[in-house]
N, C-alpha and C positions, 0 to 999 in steps of 0.2 A: 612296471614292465618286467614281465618275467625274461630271465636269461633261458634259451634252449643248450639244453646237454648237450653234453658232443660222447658220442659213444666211441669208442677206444676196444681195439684189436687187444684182449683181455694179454696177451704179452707187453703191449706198450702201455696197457694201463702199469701192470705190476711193476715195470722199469720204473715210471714216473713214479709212482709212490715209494718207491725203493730209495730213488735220488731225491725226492724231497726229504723223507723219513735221515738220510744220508746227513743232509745240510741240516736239519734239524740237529742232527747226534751232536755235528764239529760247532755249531753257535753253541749248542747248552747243556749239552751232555746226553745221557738218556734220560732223562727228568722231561724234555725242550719235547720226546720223541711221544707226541702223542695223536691219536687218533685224528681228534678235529683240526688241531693244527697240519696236520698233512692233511687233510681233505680241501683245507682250505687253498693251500699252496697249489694245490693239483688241478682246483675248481669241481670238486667229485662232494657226495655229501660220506657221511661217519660210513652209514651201512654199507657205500660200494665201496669202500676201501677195506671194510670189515670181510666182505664180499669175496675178496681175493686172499686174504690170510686168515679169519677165522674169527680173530681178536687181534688184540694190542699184544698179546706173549707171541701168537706164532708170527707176527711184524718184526716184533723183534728178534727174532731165531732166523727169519727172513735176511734181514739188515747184516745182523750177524754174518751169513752165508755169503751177502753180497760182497760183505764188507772182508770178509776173506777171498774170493774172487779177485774182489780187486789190491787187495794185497799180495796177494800168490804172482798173478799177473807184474806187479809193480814190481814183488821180490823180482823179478825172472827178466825184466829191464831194466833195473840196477846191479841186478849181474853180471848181466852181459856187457854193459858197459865198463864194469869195476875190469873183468878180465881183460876185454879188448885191451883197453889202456894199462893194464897190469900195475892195478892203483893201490896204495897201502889197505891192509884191514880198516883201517880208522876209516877211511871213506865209504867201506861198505856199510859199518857200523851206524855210522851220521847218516848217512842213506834213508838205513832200515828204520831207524827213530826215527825221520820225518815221518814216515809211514803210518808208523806206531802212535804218533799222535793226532791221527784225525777221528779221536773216540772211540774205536774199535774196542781198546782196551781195557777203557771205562764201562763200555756194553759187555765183552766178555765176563767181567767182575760179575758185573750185575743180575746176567741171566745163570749164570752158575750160582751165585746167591739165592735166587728163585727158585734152584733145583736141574733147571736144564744141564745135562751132560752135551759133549759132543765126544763123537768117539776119533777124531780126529783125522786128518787126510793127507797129512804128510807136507802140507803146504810148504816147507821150508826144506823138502828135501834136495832141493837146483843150489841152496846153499852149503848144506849136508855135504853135497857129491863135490860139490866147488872145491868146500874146504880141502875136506881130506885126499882129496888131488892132487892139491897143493903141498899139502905133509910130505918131508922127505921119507920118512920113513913107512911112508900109507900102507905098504905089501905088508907087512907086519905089523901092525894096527887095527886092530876090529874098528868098523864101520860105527860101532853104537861108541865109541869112546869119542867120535866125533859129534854125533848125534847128541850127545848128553853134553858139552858143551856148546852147542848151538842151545840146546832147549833151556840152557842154563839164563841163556842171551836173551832168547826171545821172551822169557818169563818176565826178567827185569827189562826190558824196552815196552811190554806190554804192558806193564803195571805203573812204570815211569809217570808218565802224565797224572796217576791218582796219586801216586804215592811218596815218589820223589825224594820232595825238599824234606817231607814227616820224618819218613825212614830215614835221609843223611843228618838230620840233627838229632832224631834218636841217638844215634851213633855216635855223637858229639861234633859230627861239624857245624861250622858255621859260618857266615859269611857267602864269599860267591861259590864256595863248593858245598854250600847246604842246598843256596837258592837255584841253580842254574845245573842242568846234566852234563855240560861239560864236562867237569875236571871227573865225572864218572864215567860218560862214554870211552876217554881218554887211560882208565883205570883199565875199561873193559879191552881195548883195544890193545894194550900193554900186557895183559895177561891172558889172554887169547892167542896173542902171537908169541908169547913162550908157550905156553903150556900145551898147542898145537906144534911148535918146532921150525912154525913157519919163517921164513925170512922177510 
């Protein structure tokens, strides 16, 4: 018995393969993120998924895109929240990790690996503006001096999930401050709020 297609309003095709391609990233990395495996999740075959991105590279520059969307988005409701409650750094930082590890950052490695650049968008500028609002001294502070410890942040929370535990036992730890982001998020948090001035 043959199954009939269902043809799909080529925007809600592209979501659905975006969000299968998504749960594929966070089960198994970008390795898991392959053509047939989202065709099959989706019920589509290889070609109409190919259909809509090109290949398997511009899926994943796709993914990529989305997957900052819905980061930028997520940043911009963990902000808003951190302020209303006017909650320590540490909680926006533990926040932002959760973020940081639904693959994005694994995918980011990867497609830079490959060659792809992005010329970037600012995604993190609502935390940019937060911070150095919050600096007592912000009128006399250039904007980039905040910006470059944000970018410092988001490098290591982005690379975190790949690199982590490797990088802290290079370094000679070991134990639960090799294994675990903790006792680093808590590094990061402690020296963010000095070196920004914040209270």
């Amino acid at each position: 018995m043959t199954r009939s297609r269902v043809r799909r309003p080529p925007d809600e095709a592209r979501r659905l393969i975006l969000d299968a391609a998504e749960r594929l990233l966070a089960e198994g990395g970008v390795a898991a993120v392959q053509v047939r495996a989202i065709a099959t999740r989706v019920g589509m075959t290889d070609a109409g998924v190919n259909h809509h991105f090109g290949n398997r590279d511009g899926l994943l520059e796709a993914l990529l895109r989305h997957g900052g969307r819905k980061i930028r988005d997520g940043v911009e409701a963990v902000l808003a929240s951190w302020l209303e409650r006017g909650a320590d750094l540490g909680e926006l930082i533990d926040a932002l990790a959760v973020l940081y590890r639904r693959g994005y950052g694994e995918l980011a490695v990867a497609l830079h690996a490959a060659g792809w650049r992005d010329e970037g968008s600012g995604m993190l500028d609502p935390v940019v503006d937060a911070l150095h609002a919050l600096r007592p001294d912000a009128a006399d502070i250039p904007v980039d001096d905040t910006r470059l410890a944000v970018a410092a942040l988001h490098q290591a929370l982005a690379i975190e999930p790949l690199y982590g535990p490797e990088f802290r036992r290079s370094a000679g730890l070991t134990g639960r401050a090799a294994t675990t982001p903790d006792p680093q998020l808590r590094w990061w948090t402690t020296h963010l709020t000095r070196s920004l001035g914040l209270r």
